[in-house]
C-alpha positions in Angstrom: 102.0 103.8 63.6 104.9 106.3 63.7 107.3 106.2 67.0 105.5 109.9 68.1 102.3 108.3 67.5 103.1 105.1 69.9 104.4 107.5 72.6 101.8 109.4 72.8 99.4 106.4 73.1 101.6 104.8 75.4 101.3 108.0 77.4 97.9 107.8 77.9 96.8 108.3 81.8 94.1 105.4 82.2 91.4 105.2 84.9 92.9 104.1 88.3 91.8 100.7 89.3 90.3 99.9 85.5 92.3 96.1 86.0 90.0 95.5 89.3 86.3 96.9 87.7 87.8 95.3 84.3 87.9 91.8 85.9 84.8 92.3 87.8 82.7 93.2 84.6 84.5 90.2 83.0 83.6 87.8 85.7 79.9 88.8 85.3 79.7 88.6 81.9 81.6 85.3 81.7 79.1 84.2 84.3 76.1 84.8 82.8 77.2 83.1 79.4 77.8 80.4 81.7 74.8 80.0 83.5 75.9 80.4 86.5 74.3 83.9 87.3 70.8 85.6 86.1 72.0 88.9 84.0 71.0 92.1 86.3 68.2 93.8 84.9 68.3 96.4 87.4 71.0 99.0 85.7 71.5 100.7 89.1 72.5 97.6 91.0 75.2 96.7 87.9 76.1 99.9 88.2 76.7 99.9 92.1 78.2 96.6 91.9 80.8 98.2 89.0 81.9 100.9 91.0 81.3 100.0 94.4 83.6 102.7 95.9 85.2 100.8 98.6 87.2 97.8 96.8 86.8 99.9 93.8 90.5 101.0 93.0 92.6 98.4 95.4 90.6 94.7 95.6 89.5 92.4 96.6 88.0 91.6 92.8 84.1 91.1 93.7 82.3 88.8 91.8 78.6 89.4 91.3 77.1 86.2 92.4 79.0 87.0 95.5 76.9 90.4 96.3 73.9 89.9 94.0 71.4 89.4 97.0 73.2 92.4 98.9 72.4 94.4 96.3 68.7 93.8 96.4 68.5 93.4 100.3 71.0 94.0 103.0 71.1 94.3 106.8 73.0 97.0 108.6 73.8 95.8 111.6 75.2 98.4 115.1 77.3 95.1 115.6 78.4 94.6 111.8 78.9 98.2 111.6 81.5 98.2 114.7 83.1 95.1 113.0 83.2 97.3 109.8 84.8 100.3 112.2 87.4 98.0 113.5 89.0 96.4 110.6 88.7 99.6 108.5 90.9 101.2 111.2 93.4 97.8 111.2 93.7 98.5 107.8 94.3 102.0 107.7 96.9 101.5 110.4 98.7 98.7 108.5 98.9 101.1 105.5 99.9 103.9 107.5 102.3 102.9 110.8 103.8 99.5 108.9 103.9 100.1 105.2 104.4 103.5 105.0 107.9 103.2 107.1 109.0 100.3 105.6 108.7 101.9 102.4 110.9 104.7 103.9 113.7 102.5 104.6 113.1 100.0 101.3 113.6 103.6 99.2 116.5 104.0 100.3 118.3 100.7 100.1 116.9 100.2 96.4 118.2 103.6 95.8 121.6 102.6 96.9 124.3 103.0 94.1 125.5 99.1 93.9 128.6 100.6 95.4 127.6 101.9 98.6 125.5 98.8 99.7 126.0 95.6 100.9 124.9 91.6 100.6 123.6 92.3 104.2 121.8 96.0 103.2 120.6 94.4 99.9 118.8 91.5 101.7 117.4 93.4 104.5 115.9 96.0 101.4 114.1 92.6 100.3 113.0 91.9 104.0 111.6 95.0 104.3 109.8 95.4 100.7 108.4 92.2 101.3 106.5 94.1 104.7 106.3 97.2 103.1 103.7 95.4 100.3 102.1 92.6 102.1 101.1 95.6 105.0 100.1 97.9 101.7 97.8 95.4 100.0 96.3 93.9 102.8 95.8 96.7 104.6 93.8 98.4 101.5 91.5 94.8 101.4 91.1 95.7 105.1 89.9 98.8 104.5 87.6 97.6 101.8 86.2 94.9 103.9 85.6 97.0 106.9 83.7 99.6 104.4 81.6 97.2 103.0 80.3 96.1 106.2 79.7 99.2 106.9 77.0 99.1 104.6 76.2 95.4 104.8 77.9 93.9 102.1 80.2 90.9 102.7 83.5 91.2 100.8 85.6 88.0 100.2 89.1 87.6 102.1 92.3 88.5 99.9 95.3 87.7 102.3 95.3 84.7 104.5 99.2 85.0 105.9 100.8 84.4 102.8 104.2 84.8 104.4 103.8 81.8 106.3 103.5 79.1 103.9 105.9 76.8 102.7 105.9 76.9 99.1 104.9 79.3 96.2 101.9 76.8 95.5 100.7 77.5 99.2 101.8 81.4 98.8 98.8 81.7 95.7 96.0 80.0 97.7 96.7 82.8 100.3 97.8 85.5 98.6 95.4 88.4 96.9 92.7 84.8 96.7 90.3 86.9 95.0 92.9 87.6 92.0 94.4 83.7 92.3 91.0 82.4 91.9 90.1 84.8 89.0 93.0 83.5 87.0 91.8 79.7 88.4 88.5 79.7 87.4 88.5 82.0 84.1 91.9 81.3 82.4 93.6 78.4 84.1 90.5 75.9 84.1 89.3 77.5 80.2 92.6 77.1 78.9 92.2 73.0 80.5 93.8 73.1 83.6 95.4 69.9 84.2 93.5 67.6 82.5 95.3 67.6 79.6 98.4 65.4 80.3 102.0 67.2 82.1 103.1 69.1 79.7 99.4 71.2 78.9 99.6 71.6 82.6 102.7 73.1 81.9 102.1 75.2 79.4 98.7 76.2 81.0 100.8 77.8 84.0 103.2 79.8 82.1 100.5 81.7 80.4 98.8 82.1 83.7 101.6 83.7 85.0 103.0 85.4 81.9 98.9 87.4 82.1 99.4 87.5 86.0 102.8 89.2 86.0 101.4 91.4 82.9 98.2 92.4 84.9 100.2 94.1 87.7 102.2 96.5 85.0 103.2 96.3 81.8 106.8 96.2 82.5 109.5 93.2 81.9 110.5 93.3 85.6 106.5 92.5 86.3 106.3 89.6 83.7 109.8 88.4 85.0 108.2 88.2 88.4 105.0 86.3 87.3 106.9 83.8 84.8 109.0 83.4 87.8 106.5 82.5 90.3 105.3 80.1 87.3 108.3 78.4 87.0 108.9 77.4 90.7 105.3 76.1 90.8 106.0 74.1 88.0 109.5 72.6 89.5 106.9 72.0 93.2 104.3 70.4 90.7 107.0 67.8 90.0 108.3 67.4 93.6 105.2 67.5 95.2 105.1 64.1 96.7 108.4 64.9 98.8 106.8 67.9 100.5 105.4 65.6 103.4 109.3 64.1 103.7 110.5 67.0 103.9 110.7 69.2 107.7 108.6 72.0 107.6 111.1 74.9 108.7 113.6 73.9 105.4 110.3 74.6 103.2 109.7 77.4 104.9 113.3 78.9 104.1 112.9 77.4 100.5 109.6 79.5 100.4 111.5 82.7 102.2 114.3 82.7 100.2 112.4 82.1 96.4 109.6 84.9 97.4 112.7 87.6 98.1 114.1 87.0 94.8 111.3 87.5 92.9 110.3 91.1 94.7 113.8 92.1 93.5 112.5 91.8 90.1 109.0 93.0 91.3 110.7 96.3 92.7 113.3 97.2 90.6 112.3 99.4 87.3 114.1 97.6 85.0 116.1 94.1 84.8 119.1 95.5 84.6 118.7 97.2 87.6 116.9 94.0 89.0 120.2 91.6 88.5 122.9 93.7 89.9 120.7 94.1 92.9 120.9 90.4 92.7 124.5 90.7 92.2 124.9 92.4 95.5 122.7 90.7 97.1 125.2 87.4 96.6 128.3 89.6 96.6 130.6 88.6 100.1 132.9 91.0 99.6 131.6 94.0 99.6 132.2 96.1 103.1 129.0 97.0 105.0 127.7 100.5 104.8 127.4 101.1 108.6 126.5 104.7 108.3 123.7 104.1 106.2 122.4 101.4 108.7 123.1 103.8 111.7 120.9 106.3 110.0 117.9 104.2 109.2 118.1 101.5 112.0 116.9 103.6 114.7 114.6 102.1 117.8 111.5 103.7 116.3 112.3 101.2 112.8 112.7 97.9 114.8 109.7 98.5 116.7 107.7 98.8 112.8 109.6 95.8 111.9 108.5 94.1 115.3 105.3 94.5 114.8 105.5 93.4 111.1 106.8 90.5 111.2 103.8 89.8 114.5 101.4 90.8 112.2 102.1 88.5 108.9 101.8 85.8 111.5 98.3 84.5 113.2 100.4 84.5 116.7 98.5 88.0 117.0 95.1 86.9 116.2 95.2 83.7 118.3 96.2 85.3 121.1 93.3 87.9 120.7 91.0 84.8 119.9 92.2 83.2 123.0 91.6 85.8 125.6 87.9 86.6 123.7 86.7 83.4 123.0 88.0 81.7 126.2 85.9 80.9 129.7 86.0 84.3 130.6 82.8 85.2 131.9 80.7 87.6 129.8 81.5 90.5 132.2 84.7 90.2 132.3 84.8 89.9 128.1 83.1 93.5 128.3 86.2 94.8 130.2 88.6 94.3 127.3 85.7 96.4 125.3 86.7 99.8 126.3 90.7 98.6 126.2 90.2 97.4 122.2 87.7 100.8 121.6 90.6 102.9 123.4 93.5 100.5 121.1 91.5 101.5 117.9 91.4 105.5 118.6 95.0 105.3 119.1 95.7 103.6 116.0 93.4 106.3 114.3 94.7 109.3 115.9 98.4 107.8 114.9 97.4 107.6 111.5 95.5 110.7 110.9 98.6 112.9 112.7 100.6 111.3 110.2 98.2 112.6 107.6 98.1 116.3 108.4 101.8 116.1 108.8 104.9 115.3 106.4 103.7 112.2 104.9 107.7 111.8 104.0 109.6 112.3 107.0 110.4 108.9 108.3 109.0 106.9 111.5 106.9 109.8 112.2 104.7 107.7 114.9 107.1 107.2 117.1 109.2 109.6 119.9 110.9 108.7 122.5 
């Protein structure tokens, strides 16, 4: 092939979402060679389960034997329904009011000339990316879920607080699950999981990775990332029998601080661009850029990375839990009804103003 011919076919505009139906037709078809599904006879329900519209583009990755009675028969629920309300509008509004602004101020900092920023700038640009995508992701699987139960189907988790765990083996199990156990069950277990001695194990991770990293873009930076992640799991693998020895709040920062590097590489365009943002971030003597920090770091922007760093903890939901699940009697339960209905139509109104305003003008949500 000539070098016009491969740029034009590396210009191609592909389907969006064709990884997330790709995986789901994969999963079926690997199924039913396995025996673990009947093959769907009905072409309309293959078909709705393709290109079921709500986790269509974004996740979670459906498998069919997870829907396949929902296809044929499903309840719709006023209950389920408001369930399917609430977390849609969760979701939205963690896309919207949390994402969204941390992106603003992420932008900028990874669009700082090496010169102008700061170790302190370039680690609070990892801080905030690491918000800006867990809120973007999570908040589309919200969406997806609430949709789906909307119309009585039961979508799988994706996000189960990754940002609390204390090591990047913890960080897969809750982290986009529905991808983690795609790779588990259909590459990692094929290729022989571990089974077959250390160094198979090994080897069976690093193409795992090398295909996870590849999967989210076909960019070096992306299969830095996921041989990265591979590595460190590899290095816990062999120091797994320490974790209990060790206190929980130094795994925790060992967790922290190996997740931020690796979204440098995730962010970044290129790995050039990817080390010296590394560089900075480990340079001491470069001078703060206080102007830059005046600009962004208003009130409005600690109050989104408040309630970001709340939300990517269950404090939030146990306390909700707690004041619905308690002794309360079931009269007084139906007073915080109206307050949570009320809550929701805020969170909506927020998010559609945003909307029908400019989408780029930062911390829109919010004036004092």
């Amino acid at each position: 092939m000539s070098p016009e011919g491969a740029l034009n076919f590396s210009n191609i505009a592909l389907p969006i979402g064709i990884s997330f139906y790709t995986f789901q037709t994969m999963s079926y078809t690997i199924d039913v060679y396995r025996g673990q599904v009947k093959a769907c006879k009905n072409f309309i329900d293959f078909a709705t389960y393709v290109t079921l519209f709500p986790q269509l583009i974004a996740g979670p990755i459906v498998r069919y034997a997870v829907i396949e009675k929902e296809l044929k028969s499903r309840t719709v629920t006023t209950s389920l329904f408001y369930e399917g309300v609430e977390r849609f509008i969760i979701g939205l509004s963690k896309k919207m009011i949390i994402a969204n602004n941390c992106a603003v101020l992420a932008d900028a900092i990874f669009n700082l000339p090496p010169s102008e920023s700061s170790m302190l700038i370039a680690w609070l640009g990892t801080i905030v990316y690491s918000f800006q995508i867990y809120f973007d992701f999570s908040g589309y699987s919200d969406m997806a879920i609430g949709l789906g139960k909307m119309f009585g189907f039961n979508f799988p988790e994706n996000f189960n607080y990754p940002y609390i765990s204390k090591s990047i083996r913890e960080f897969w199990r809750r982290w986009h699950i529905t991808l983690s156990n795609w790779f588990k069950d259909y590459l990692y277990i094929s290729l022989g999981g571990s089974r077959e001695g250390k160094w198979r194990t090994y080897t069976n991770l690093i193409i795992v990775f090398f295909v996870t990293g590849l999967w989210h873009g076909a960019n070096w930076t992306f299969i830095f990332w996921g041989l990265f992640h591979g590595l460190f799991i590899i290095i816990e693998w062999n120091f797994k029998d320490t974790d209990s020895k060790r206190p929980a709040f130094l795994s925790h920062l060992y967790f922290l601080f190996v997740l931020n590097i690796s979204w440098v590489f995730f962010r970044n365009d290129t790995m050039t661009d990817a080390f010296h943002y590394l560089m900075t971030m480990f340079n001491f003597s470069l001078e703060t850029n206080t102007a830059f920090l005046n600009f962004y770091l208003t009130k409005e922007m600690f109050i989104v990375l408040f309630a970001a760093l709340l939300l990517s903890t269950p404090i939030y939901k146990k306390i909700v839990s707690g004041v619905f699940n308690s002794n309360l009697t079931s009269g007084t339960k139906n007073m915080f009804l109206p307050l949570k209905l009320i809550g929701l139509f805020i969170l909506l109104f927020i998010c559609f103003t945003y909307i029908a305003t400019d989408s780029y003008n930062p911390f829109i949500y919010f004036r004092f």
